[in-house]
N, CA, C and O of each residue as an XYZ file, in Angstrom:
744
protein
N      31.792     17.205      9.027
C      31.060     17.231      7.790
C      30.737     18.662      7.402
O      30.358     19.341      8.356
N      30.803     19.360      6.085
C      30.566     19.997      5.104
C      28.721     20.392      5.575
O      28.264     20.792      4.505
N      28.096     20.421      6.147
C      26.789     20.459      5.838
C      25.957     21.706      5.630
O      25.993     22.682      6.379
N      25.329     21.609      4.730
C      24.349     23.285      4.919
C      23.004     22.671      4.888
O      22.562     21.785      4.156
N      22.451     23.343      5.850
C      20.792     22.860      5.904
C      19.979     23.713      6.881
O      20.515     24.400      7.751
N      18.827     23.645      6.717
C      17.703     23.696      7.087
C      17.334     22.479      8.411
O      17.599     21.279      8.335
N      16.863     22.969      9.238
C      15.907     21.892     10.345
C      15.026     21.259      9.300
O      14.467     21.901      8.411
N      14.935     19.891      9.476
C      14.671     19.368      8.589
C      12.748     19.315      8.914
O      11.839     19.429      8.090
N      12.677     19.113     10.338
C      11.296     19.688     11.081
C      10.571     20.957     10.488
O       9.362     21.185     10.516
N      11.511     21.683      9.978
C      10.913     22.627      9.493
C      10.232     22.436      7.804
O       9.655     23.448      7.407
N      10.252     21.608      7.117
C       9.916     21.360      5.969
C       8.548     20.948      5.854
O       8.229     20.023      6.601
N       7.845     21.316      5.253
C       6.235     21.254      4.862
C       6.325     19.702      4.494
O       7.121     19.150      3.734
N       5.099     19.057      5.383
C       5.074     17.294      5.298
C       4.419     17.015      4.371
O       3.580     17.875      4.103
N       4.433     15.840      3.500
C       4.286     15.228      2.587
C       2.739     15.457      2.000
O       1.690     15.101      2.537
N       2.942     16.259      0.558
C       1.170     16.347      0.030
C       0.205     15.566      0.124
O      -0.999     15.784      0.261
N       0.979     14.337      0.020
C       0.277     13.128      0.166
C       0.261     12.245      1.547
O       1.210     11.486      1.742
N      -0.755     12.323      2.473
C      -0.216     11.939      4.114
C      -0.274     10.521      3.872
O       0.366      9.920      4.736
N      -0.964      9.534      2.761
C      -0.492      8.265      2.705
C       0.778      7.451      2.081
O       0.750      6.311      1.618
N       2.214      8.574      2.215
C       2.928      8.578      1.249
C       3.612      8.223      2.620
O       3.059      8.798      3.558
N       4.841      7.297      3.037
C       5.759      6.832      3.646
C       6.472      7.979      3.417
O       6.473      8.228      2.212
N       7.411      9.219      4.419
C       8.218     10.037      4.186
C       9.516      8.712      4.030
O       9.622      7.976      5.011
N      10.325      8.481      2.991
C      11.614      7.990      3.146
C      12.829      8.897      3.704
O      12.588      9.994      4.208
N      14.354      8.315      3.575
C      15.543      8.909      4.020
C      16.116      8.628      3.206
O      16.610      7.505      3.114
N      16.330     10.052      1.849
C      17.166      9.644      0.952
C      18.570     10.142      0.522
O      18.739     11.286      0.102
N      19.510      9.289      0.637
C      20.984      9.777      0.105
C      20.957      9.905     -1.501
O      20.922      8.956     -2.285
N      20.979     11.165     -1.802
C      20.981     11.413     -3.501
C      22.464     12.310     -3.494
O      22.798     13.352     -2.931
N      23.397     11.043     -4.714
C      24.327     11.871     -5.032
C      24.413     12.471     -6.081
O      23.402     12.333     -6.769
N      25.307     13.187     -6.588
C      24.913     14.155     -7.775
C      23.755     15.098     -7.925
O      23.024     15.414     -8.863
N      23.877     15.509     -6.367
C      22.244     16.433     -6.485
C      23.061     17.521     -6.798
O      22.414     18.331     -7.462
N      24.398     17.939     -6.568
C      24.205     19.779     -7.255
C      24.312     19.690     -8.999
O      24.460     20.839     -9.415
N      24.288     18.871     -9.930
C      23.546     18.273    -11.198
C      22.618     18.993    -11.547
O      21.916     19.592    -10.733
N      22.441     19.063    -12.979
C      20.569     20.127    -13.160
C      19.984     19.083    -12.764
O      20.238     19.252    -11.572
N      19.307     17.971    -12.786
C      18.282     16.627    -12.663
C      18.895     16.441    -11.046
O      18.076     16.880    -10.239
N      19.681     16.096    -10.637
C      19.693     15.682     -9.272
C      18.991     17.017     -8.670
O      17.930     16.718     -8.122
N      19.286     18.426     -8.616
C      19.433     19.495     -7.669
C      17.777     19.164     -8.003
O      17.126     18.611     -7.117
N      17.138     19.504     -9.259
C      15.619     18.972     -9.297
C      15.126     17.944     -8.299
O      14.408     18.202     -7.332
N      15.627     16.653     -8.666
C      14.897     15.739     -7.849
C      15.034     15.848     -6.476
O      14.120     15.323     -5.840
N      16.085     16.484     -5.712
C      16.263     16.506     -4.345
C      14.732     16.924     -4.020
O      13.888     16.196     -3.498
N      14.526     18.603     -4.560
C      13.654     19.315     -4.180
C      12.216     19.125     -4.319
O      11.365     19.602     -3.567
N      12.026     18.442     -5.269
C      10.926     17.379     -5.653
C      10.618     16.173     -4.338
O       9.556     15.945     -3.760
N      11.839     15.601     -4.163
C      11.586     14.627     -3.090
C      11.263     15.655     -1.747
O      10.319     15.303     -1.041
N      12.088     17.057     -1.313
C      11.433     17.361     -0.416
C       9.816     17.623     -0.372
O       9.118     17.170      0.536
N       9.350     18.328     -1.350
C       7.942     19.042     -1.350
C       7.410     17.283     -1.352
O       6.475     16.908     -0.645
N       7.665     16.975     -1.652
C       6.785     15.260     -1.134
C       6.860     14.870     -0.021
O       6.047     13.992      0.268
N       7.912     15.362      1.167
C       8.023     14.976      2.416
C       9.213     13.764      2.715
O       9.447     12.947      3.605
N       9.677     14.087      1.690
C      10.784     13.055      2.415
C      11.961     13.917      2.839
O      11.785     15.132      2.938
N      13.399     13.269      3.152
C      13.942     14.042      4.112
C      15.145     13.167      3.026
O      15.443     11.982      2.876
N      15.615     14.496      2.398
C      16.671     14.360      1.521
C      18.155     15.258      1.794
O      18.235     16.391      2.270
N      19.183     14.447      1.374
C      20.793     14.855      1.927
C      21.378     14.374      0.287
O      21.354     13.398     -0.463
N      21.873     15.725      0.336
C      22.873     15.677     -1.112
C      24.323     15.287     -1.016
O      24.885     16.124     -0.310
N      24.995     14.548     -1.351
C      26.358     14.012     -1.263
C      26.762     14.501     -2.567
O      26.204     14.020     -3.554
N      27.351     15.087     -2.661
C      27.959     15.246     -3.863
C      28.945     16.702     -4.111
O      28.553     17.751     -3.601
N      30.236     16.677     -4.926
C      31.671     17.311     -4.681
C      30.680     18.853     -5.173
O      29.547     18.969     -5.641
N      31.747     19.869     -4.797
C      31.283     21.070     -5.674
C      32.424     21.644     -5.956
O      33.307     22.253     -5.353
N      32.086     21.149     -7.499
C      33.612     21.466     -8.259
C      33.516     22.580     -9.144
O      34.313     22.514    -10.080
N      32.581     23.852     -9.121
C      32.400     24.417    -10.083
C      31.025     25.677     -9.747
O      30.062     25.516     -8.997
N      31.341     26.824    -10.532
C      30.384     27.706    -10.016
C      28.547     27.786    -10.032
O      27.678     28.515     -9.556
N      28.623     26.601    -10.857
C      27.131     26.148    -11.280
C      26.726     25.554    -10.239
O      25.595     25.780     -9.811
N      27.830     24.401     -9.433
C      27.693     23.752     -8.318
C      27.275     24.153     -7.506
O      26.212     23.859     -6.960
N      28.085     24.978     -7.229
C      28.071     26.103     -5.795
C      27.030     26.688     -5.743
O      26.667     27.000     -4.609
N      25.982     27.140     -7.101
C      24.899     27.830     -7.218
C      23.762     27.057     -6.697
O      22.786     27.456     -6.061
N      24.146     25.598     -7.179
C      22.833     24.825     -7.024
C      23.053     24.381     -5.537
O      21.960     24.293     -4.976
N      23.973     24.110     -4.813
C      24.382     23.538     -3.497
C      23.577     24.656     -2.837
O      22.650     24.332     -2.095
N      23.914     26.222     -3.090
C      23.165     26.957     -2.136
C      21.906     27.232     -2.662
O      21.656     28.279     -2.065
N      21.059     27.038     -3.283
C      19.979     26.790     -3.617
C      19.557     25.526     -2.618
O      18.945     25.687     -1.562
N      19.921     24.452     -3.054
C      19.242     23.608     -1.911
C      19.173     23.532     -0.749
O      18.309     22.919     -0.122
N      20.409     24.371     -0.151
C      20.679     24.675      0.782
C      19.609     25.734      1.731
O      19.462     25.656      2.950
N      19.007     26.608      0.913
C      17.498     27.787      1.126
C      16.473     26.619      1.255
O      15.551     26.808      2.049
N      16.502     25.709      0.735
C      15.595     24.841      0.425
C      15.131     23.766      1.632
O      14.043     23.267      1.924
N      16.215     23.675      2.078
C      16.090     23.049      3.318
C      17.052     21.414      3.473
O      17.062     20.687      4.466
N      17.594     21.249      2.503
C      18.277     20.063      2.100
C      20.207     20.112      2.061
O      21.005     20.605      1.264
N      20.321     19.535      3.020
C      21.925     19.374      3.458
C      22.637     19.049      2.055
O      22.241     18.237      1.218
N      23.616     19.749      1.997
C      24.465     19.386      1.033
C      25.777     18.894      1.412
O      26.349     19.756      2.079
N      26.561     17.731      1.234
C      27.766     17.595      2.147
C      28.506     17.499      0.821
O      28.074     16.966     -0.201
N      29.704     18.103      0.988
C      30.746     18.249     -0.007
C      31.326     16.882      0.285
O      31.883     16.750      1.375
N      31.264     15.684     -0.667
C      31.941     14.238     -0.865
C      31.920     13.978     -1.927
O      31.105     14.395     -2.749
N      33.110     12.994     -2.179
C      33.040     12.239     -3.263
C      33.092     10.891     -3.271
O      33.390     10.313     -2.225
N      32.793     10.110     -4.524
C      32.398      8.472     -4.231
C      33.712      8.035     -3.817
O      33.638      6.923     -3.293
N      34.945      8.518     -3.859
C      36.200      7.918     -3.107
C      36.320      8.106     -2.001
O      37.481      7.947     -1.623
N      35.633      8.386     -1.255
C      35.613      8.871      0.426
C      34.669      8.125      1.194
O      33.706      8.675      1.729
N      34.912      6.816      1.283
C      34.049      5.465      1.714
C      33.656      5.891      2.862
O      32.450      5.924      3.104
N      34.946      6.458      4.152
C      34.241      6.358      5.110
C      33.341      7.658      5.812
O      32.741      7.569      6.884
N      33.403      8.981      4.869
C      32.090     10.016      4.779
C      30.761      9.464      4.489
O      29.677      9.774      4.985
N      31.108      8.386      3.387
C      29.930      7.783      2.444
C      28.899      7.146      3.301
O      27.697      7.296      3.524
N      30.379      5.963      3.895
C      29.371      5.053      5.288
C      28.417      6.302      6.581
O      27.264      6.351      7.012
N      29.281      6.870      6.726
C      28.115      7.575      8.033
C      26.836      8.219      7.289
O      25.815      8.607      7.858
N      27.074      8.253      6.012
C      26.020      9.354      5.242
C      24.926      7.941      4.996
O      23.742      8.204      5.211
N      25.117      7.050      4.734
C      24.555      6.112      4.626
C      23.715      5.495      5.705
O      22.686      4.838      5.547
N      24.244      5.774      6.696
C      23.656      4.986      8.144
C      21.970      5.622      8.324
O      21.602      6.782      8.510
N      21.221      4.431      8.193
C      19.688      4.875      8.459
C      18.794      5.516      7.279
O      17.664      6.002      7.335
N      19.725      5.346      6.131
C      18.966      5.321      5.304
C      17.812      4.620      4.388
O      18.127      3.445      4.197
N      16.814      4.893      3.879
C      16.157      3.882      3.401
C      16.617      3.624      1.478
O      16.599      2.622      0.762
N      16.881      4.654      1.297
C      17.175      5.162     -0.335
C      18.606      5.560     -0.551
O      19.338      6.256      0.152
N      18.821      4.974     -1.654
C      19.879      6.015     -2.342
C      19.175      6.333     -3.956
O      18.237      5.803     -4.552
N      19.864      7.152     -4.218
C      19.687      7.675     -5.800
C      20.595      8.087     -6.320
O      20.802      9.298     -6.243
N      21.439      7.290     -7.011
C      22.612      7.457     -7.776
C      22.770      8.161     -8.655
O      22.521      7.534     -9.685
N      23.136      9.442     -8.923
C      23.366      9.926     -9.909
C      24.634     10.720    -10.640
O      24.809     11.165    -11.774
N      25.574     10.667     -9.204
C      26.938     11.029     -9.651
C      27.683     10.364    -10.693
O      27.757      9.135    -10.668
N      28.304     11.101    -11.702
C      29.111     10.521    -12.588
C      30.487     11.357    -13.417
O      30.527     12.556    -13.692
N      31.532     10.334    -13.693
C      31.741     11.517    -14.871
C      31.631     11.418    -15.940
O      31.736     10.327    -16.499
N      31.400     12.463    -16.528
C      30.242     12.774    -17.893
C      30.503     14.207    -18.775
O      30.154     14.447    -19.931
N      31.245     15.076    -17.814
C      31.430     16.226    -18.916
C      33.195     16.234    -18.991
O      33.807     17.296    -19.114
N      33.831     15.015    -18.906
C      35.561     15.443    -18.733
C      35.847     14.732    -20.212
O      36.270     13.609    -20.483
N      35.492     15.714    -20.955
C      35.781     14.851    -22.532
C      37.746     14.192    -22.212
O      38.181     13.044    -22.123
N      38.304     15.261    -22.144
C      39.337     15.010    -22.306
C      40.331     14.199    -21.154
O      41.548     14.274    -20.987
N      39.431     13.507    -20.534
C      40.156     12.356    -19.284
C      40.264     11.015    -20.056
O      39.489     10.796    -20.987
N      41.141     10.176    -19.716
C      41.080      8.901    -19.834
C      40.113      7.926    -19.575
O      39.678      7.832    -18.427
N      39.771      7.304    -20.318
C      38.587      6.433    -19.700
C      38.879      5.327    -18.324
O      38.029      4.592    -17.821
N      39.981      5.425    -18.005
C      40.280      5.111    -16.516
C      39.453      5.635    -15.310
O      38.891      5.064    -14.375
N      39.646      7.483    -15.834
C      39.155      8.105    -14.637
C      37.749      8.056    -15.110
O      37.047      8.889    -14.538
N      37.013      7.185    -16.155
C      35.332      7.318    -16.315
C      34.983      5.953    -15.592
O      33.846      5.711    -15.186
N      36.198      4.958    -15.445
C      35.949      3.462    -14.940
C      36.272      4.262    -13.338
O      35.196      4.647    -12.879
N      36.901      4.440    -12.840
C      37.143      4.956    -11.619
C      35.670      5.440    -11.267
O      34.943      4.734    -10.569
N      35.259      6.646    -11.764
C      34.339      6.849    -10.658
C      32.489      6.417    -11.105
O      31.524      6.607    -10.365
N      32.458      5.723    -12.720
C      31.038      5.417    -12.642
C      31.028      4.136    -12.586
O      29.887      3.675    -12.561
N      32.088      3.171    -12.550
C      31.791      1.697    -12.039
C      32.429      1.431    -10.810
O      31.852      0.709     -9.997
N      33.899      2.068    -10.473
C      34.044      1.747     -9.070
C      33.571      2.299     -8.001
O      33.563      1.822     -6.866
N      33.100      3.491     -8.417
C      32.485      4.602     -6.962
C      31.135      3.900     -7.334
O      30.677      3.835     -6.193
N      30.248      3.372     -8.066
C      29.013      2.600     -7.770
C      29.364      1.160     -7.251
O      28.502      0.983     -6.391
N      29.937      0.331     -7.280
C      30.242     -0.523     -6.760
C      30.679     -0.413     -5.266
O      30.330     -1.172     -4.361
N      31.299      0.398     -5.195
C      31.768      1.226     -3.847
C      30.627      1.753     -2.880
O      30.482      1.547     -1.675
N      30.012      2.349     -3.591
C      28.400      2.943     -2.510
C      27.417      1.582     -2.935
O      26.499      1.252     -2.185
N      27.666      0.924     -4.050
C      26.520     -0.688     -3.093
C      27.135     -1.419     -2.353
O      26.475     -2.308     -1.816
N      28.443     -1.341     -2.079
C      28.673     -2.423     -1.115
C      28.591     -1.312      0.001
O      28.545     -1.909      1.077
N      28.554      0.062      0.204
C      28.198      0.624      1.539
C      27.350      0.422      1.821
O      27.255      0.021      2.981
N      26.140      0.536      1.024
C      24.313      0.687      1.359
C      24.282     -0.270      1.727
O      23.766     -0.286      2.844
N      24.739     -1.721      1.195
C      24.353     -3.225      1.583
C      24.871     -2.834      3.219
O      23.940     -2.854      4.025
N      26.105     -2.517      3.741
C      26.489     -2.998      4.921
C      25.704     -2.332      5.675
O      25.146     -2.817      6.659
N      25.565     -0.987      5.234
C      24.495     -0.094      6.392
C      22.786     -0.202      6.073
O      22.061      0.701      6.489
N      22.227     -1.317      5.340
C      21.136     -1.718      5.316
C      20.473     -0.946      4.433
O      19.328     -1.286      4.730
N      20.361     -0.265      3.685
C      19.873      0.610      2.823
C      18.763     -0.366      1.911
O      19.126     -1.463      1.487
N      17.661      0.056      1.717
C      16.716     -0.767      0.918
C      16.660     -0.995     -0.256
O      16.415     -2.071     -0.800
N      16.948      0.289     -0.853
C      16.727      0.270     -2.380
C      18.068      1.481     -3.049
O      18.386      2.414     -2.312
N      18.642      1.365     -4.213
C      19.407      1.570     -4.438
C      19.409      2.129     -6.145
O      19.913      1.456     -7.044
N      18.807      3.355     -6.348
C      18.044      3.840     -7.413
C      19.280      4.243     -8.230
O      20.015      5.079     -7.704
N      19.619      3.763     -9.456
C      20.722      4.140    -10.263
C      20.469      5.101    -11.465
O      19.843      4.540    -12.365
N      20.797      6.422    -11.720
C      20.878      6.877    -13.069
C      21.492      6.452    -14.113
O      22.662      6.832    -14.065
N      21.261      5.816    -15.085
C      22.332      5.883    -16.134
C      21.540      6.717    -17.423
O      20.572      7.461    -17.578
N      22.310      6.260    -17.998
C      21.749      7.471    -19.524
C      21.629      6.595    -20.947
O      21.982      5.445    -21.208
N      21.129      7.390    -21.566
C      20.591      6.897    -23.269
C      22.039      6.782    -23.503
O      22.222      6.111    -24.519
N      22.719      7.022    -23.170
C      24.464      6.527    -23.998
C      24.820      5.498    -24.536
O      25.488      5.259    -25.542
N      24.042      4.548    -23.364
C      24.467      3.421    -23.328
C      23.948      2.652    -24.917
O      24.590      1.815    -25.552
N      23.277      2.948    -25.094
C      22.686      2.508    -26.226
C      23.434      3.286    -27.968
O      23.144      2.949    -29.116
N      24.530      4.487    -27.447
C      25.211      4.608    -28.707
C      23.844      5.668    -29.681
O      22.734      6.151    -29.459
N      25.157      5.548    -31.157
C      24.253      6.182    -32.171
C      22.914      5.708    -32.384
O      22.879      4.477    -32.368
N      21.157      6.567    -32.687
C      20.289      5.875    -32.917
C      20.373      5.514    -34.506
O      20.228      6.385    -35.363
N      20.568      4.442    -34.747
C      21.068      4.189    -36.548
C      19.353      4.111    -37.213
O      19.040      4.509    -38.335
N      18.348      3.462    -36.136
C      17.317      3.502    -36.885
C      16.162      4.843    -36.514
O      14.993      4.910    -36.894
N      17.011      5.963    -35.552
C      16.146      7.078    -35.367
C      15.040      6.458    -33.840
O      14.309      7.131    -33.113
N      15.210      5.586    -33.822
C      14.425      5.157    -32.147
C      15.626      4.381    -31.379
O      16.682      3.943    -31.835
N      15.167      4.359    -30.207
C      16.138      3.923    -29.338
C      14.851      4.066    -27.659
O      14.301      5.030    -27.126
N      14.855      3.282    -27.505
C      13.992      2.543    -26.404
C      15.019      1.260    -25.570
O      15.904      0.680    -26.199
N      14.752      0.983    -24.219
C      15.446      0.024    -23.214
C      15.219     -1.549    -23.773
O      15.593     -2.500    -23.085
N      14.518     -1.753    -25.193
C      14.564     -2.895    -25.978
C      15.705     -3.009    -27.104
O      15.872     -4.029    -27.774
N      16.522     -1.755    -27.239
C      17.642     -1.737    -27.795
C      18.822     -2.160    -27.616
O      19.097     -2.214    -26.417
N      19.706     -2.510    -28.346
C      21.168     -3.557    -28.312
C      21.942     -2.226    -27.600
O      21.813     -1.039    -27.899
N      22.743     -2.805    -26.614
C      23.099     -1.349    -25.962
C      24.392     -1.691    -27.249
O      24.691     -2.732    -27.833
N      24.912     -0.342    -27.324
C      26.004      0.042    -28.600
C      26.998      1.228    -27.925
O      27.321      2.122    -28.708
N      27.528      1.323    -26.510
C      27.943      2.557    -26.234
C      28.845      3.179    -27.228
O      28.846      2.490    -28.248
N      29.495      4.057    -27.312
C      30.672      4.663    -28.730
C      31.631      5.670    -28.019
O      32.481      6.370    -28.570
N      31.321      5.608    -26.646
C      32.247      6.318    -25.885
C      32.521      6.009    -24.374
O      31.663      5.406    -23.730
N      33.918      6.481    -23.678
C      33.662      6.036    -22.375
C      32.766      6.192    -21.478
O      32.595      5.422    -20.533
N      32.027      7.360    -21.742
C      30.923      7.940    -20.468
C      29.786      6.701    -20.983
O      29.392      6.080    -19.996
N      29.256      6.271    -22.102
C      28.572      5.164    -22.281
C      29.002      4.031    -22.537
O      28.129      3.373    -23.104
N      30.082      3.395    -22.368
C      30.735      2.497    -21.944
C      30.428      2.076    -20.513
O      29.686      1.178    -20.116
N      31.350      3.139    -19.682
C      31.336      2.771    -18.263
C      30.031      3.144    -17.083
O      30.028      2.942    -15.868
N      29.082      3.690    -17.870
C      27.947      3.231    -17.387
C      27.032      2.051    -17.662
O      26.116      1.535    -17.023
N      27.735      1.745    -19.119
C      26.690      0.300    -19.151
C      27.561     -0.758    -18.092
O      26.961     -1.688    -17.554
N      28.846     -0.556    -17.879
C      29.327     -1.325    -17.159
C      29.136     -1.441    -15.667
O      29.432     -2.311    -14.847
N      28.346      0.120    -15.572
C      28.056      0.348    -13.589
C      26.666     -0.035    -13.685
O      26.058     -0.224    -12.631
N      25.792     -0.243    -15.316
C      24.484     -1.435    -15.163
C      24.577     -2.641    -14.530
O      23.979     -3.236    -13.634
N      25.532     -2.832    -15.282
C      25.553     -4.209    -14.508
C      26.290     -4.275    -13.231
O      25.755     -5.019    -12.410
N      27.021     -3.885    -12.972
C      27.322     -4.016    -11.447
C      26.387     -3.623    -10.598
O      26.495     -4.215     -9.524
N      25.328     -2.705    -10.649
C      24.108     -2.491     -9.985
C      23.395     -4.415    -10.261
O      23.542     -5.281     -9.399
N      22.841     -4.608    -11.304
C      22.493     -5.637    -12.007
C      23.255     -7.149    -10.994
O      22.620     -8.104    -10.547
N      24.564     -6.929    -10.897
C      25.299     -8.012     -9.976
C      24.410     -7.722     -8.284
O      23.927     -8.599     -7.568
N      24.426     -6.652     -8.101
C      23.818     -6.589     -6.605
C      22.336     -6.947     -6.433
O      22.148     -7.413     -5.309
N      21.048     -6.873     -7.294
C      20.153     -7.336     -7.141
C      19.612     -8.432     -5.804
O      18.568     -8.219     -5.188
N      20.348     -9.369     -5.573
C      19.754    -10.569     -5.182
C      19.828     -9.864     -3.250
O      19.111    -10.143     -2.289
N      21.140     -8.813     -3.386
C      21.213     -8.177     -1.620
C      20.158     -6.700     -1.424
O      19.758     -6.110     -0.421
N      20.055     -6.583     -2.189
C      19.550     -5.086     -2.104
C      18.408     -4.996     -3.240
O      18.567     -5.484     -4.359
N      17.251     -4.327     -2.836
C      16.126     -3.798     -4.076
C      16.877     -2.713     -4.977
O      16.961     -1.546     -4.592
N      17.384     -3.112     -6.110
C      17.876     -2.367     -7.245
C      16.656     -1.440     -8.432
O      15.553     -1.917     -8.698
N      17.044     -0.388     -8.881
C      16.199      0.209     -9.783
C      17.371      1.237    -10.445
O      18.091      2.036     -9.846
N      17.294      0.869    -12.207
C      17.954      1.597    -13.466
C      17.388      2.410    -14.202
O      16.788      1.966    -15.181
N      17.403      3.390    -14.028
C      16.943      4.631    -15.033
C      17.711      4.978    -15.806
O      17.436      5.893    -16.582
């Protein structure tokens, strides 16, 4: 494994001492919002591992940033099941946030490939390696143009493109797993 980290012993324990430290697999942490939330979840005391590719110099910036930070970064991607499974083992959390989202010019194949099958792919890992809860990002996309200027999770989803297409479609496949695993959609 790819890993850069910090002793994880070494990280300042949770502000809050009635706060359960969890074990969370967050992918898409070298992301602006993932690389945030990793570091957020550390200063709270939990004990966070970034999965996610580094395809790019922004990446690389934020990977070694978290990396000072104290939070493992393992270079994977959601097609690499069996990195995924060991990264998975003993976890209590995931937080989904890998996607693709800035490849205007790909086929919407490769947007079904990796935001409905690589999520479908890491819930049926978490289910086998017991994982509790299974925290999904998706985005305002899904919901399309705002025609009346608001747009709230009481809205007709309307996607108008593949990146909001094939995340309303990795809604519901999160949405299909419910009944094995504690699910949550952002």
């Amino acid at each position: 494994m790819n890993a850069v980290s910090a002793t994880q012993a070494e990280i300042t324990p949770a502000a809050n001492e009635n706060i359960q430290p969890l074990d969370i697999l967050l992918t898409g942490g070298t992301g602006f919002i993932g690389s945030q939330l990793a570091q957020s979840a550390l200063r709270q005391g939990h004990r966070v591992t970034v999965a996610s590719p580094v395809n790019n110099d922004t990446e690389r910036f934020r990977s070694e940033m978290l990396a000072r930070a104290g939070i493992a970064v393992i270079d994977v991607g959601l097609h690499d099941r069996e990195r995924l499974r060991e990264l998975l083992a003993g976890r209590d959390v995931v937080i989904h946030l890998a996607a693709a989202q800035h490849e205007a010019e790909a086929p919407e194949s490769h947007f079904r490939k990796v935001n409905v099958e690589g999520t479908r792919s890491l819930l049926e890992l978490a289910c086998e390696q017991g994982v509790r809860r299974f925290v999904h990002g998706s985005t305002i996309g899904v919901y399309g143009e705002a025609t009346t200027g608001e747009l709230d999770e009481h809205s007709p989803p309307a996607p108008d493109n593949a990146y909001g297409r094939t995340k309303l479609e990795a809604e519901r496949t999160v949405k299909e797993f419910s009944p094995v695993i504690e699910t949550t959609i952002v």
